[in-house]
SEVEXZA-268740 format. One record per residue: residue in one letter; x, y, z of N, C-alpha, C in turn. Coordinates in steps of 0.1 Angstrom, whole numbers, plus 5000, padded with zeros to 4 digits. Layout:
! SEVEXZA-268740
aXYZXYZXYZ;...
This chain:
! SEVEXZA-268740
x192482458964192782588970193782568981;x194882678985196082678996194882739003;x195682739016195382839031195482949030;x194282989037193683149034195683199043;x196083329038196983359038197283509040;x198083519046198383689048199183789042;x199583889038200583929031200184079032;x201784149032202184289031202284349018;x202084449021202084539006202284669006;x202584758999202684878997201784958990;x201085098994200485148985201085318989;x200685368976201085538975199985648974;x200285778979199485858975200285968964;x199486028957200386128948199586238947;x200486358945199886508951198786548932;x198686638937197586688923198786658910;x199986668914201086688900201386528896;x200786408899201086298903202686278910;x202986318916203986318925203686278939;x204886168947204186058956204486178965;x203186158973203286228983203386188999;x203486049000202985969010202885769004;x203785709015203185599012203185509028;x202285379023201785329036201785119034;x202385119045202584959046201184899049;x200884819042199084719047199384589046;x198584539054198484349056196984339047;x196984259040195684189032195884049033;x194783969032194483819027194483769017;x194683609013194783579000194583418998;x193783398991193883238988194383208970;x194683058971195483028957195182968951;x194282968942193582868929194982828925;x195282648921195982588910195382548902;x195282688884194982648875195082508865;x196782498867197282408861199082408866;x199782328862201282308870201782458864;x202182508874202982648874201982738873;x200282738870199682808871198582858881;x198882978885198082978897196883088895;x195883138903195183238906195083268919;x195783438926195483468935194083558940;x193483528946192583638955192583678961;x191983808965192483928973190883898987;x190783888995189883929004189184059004;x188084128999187684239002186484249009;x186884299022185884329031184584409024;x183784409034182184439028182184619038;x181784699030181284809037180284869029;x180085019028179885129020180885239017;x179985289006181085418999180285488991;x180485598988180185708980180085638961;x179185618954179485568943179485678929;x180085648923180185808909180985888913;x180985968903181986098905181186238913;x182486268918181986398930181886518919;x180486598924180686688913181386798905;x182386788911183786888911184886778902;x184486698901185686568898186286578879;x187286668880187686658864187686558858;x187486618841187086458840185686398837;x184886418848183386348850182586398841;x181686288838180086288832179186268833;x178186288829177086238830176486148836;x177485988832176885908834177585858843;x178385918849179285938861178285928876;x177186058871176486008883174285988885;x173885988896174386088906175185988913;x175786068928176885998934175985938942;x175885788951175085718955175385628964;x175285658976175685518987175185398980;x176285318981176085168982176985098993;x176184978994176484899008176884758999;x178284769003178884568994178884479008;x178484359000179084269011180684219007;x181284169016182684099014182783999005;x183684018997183683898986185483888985;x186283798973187483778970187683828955;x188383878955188783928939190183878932;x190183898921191783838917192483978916;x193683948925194684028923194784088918;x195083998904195484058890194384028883;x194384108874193884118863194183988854;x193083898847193683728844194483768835;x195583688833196483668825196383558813;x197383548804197083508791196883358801;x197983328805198683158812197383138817;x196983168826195583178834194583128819;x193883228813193383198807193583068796;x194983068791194982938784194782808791;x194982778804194682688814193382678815;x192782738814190682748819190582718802;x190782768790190682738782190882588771;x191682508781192082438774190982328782;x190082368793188982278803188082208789;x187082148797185882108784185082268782;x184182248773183482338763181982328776;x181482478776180582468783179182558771;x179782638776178282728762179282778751;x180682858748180982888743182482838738;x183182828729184482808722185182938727;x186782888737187582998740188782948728;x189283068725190383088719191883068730;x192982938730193582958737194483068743;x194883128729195683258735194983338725;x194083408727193683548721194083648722;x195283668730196083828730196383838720;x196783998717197384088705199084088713;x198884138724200284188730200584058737;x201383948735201183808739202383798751;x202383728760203083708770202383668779;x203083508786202583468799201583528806;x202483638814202183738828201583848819;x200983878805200683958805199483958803;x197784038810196684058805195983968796;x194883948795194683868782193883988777;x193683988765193084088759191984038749;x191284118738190584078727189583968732;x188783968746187983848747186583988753;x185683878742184083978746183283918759;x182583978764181783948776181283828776;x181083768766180783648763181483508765;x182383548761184283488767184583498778;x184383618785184783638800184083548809;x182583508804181683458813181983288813;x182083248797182683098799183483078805;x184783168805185383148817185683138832;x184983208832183883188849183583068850;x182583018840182182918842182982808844;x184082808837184582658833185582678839;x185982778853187082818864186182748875;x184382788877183882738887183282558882;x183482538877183382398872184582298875;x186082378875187382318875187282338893;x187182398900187382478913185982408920;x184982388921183382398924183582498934;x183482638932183182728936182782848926;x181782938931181382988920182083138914;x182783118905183483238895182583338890;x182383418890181783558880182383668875;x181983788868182783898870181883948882;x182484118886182384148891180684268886;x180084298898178984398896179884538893;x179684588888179784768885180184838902;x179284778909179484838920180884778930;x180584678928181684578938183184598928;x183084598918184084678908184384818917;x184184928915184185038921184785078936;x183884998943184184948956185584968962;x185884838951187384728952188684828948;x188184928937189285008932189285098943;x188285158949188885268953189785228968;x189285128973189785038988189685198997;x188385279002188185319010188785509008;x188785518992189285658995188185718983;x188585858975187485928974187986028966;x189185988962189886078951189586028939;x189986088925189786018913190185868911;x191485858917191985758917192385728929;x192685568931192885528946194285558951;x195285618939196585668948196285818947;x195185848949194985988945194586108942;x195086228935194386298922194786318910;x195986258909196586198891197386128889;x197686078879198585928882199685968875;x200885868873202085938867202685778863;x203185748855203985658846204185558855;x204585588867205485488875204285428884;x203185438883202285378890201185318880;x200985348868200385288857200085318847;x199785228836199985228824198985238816;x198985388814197385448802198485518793;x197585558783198085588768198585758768;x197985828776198785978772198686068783;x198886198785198786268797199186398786;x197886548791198086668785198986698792;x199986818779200586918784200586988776;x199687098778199387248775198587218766;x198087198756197287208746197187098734;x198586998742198886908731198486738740;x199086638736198386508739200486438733;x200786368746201486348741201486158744;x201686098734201785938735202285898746;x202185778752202785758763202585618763;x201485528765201485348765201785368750;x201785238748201485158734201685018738;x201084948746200484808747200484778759;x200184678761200084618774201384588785;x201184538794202384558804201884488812;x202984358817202584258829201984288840;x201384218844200284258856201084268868;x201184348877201684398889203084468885;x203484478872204584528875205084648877;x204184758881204684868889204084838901;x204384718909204984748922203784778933;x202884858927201684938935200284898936;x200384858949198584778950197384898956;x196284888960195684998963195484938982;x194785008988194984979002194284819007;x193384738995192784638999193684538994;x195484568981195984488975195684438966;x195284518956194484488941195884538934;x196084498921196784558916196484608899;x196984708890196584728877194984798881;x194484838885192684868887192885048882;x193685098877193985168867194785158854;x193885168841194885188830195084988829;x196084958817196584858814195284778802;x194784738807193084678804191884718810;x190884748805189784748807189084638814;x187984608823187684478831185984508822;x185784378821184284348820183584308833;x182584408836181584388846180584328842;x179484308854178584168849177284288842;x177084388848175984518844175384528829;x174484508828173984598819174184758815;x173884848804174884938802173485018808;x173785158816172885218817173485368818;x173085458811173385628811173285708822;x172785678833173285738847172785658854;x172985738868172885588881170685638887;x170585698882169085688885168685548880;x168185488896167385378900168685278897;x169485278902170485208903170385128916;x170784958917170684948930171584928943;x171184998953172085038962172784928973;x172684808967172984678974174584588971;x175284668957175984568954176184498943;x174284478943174284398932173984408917;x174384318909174584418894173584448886;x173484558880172484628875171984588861;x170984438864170484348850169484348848;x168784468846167284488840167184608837;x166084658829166284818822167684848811;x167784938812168884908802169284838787;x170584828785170684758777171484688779;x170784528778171484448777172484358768;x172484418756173484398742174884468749;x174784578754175984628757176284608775;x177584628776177684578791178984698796;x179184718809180084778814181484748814;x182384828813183284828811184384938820;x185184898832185784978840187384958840;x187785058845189685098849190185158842;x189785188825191085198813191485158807;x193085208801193485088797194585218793;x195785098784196985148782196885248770;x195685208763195085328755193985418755;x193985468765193585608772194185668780;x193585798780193785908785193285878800;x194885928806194485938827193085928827;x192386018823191186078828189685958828;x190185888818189485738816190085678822;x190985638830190985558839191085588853;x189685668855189685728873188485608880;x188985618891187785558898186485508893;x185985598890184285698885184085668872;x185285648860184885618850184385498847;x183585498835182385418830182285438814;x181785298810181885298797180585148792;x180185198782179585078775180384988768;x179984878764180684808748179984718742;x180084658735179284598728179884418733;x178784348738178984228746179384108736;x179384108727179884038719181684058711;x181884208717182984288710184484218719;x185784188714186884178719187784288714;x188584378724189584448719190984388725;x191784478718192984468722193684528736;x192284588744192584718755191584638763;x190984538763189684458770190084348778;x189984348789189884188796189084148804;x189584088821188784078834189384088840;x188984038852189084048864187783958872;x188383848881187083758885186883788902;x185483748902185183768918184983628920;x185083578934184183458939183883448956;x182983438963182483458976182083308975;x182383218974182583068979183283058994;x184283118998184783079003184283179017;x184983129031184383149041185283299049;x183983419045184983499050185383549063;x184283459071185283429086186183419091;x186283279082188183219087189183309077;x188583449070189183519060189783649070;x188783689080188683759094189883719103;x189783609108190583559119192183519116;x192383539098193383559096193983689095;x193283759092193983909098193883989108;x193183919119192784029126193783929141;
C-alpha cells in the first residue's frame, strides 16, 4: 500500500434539463493498492455520517421498493474509485484459487481501463477474497447502504450531480423525448472518463455498470437495518442487490434510489463491482485532510 494521499477534483451540478448549472473544486483522500507491475487500485476515503435512504416520495422514477425513506447512520470506510477494471481483475485473477475458478478476462466489451463485466456475485466475492489474501486487508463489496451513501456524497437529488443526467457526465442507454426512447449507450466506456467525480471523489456511480452489493434481495426497506450494515437474513438469498445502472438503461435506472435484484449466480454484460475495505486507519485518513 502507498501513503494515504490527498487529491483535487471536480464535481457538477445540473439543472432539471441536465444542464450544468454549477460546479465545485473538493480535496479527497486516497490510498494505492499494487495489484501487479502497472497495475494499481485506488481508494477513495469515505467519511462516516447519516443520510436519508430511498427515494423521496415525489422522486420520478421511484418504486416501491424504493422505499420507505429511512435514516441510516455509516461508519467511514474506503471505496475504489473506480469501478474494477478488466487489468485489475485479471491481476487478482491470475492469484491462487480460493473457493471459486475466475475467468481471466470475462468482459464482452474488452479493454484494459474498461469495467469488467459478465462476473456473478459469486465472482465478485472470490475476488475480494483473493484481493484480501494478496493485500492482508480485508476486501468486500459494499452493503446496499454504504453503496448508497457513497453515491450520493451528501446530497438528496436523484442523482448526485443532481436532477438528470446528460451524456457528458454518464453513460446509460437512452433518454425520453416525447413519447419515443431514443438509443444512446451501446457498451461500456473506460472508467472515469467523463471527467466527473461526485463530492466524496467516486467516479462512474451512475450508469456504465451495475455494482454488486453484499445484500440480500428484499422488496422494500421495512425492517431494514439502520446501521450500515448489509441486509443478510429474511429475504432472498439466491438473489442479491444490484446498484448504479448501467450503459444499458434508461436515466431513470440509474438514480441514486434505484435498486434491483439478480440472480447471484448470473453474469451480464452490464454487471460488475465495486470493492470496499476499512482495514486501514481512518485517523491518519483525518489528519490528512484536515
Amino acid at each position: 500500500m502507498s501513503s494515504v494521499m490527498s487529491f483535487e477534483f471536480e464535481s457538477v451540478y445540473l439543472n432539471g434539463s441536465g444542464q450544468v448549472r454549477d460546479s465545485s473544486r473538493h480535496t479527497g483522500i486516497y490510498f494505492t493498492e499494487e495489484l501487479a507491475f502497472g497495475v494499481n487500485l485506488e481508494l477513495i476515503w469515505i467519511p462516516g455520517g447519516s443520510f436519508l435512504m430511498g427515494a423521496a416520495p415525489n422522486e420520478m422514477g421511484s418504486s416501491s421498493d424504493e422505499i420507505p425513506q429511512h435514516r441510516v447512520t455509516v461508519n467511514s470506510f474506503w471505496m475504489g474509485k473506480f469501478l474494477v477494471t478488466q487489468a485489475q481483475w485479471k491481476a487478482i485473477a491470475d492469484l491462487p484459487f480460493i473457493y471459486d475458478e475466475l475467468e481471466p478476462i470475462p468482459a464482452c466489451y474488452q479493454g484494459a481501463d474498461r469495467p469488467v463485466e459478465q462476473v456473478s456475485w459469486f465472482e465478485a466475492i472470490e475476488f475480494c477474497e483473493r484481493l484480501a489474501a494478496k493485500t492482508g486487508r480485508s476486501y468486500r463489496l459494499p452493503s446496499e447502504a454504504e453503496w448508497e451513501y457513497a453515491c450520493r456524497a451528501g446530497t438528496s437529488t436523484p442523482f448526485h450531480f443532481g436532477e438528470a443526467p446528460n451524456r457528458s457526465v454518464a453513460n446509460y442507454n437512452s433518454q425520453a423525448r416525447g413519447n419515443k426512447i431514443q438509443k444512446l449507450g451501446k457498451q461500456t466506456t473506460p472508467v472515469g472518463s467523463f471527467g466527473i467525480a461526485n463530492a466524496f471523489g467516486l467516479f462512474d456511480m451512475h450508469g456504465n455498470v451495475y455494482e454488486w452489493c453484499a445484500d440480500y434481495w428484499h422488496v422494500n426497506y421495512y425492517g431494514a437495518p439502520t446501521d450500515g450494515t448489509a441486509w443478510t437474513w429474511d429475504g432472498d438469498s439466491t438473489r442479491r442487490v444490484i446498484r448504479g445502472g448501467s450503459w444499458n438503461d434508461v436515466a431513470t435506472n440509474c438514480r441514486s434510489a434505484f435498486r434491483a435484484p439478480d440472480d447471484a449466480e448470473d453474469g451480464h454484460d452490464d454487471l460488475g463491482l465495486r470493492v470496499v475495505c476499512q482495514d486501514v486507519d481512518n485517523l491518519r485518513a483525518e489528519s490528512v485532510l484536515w
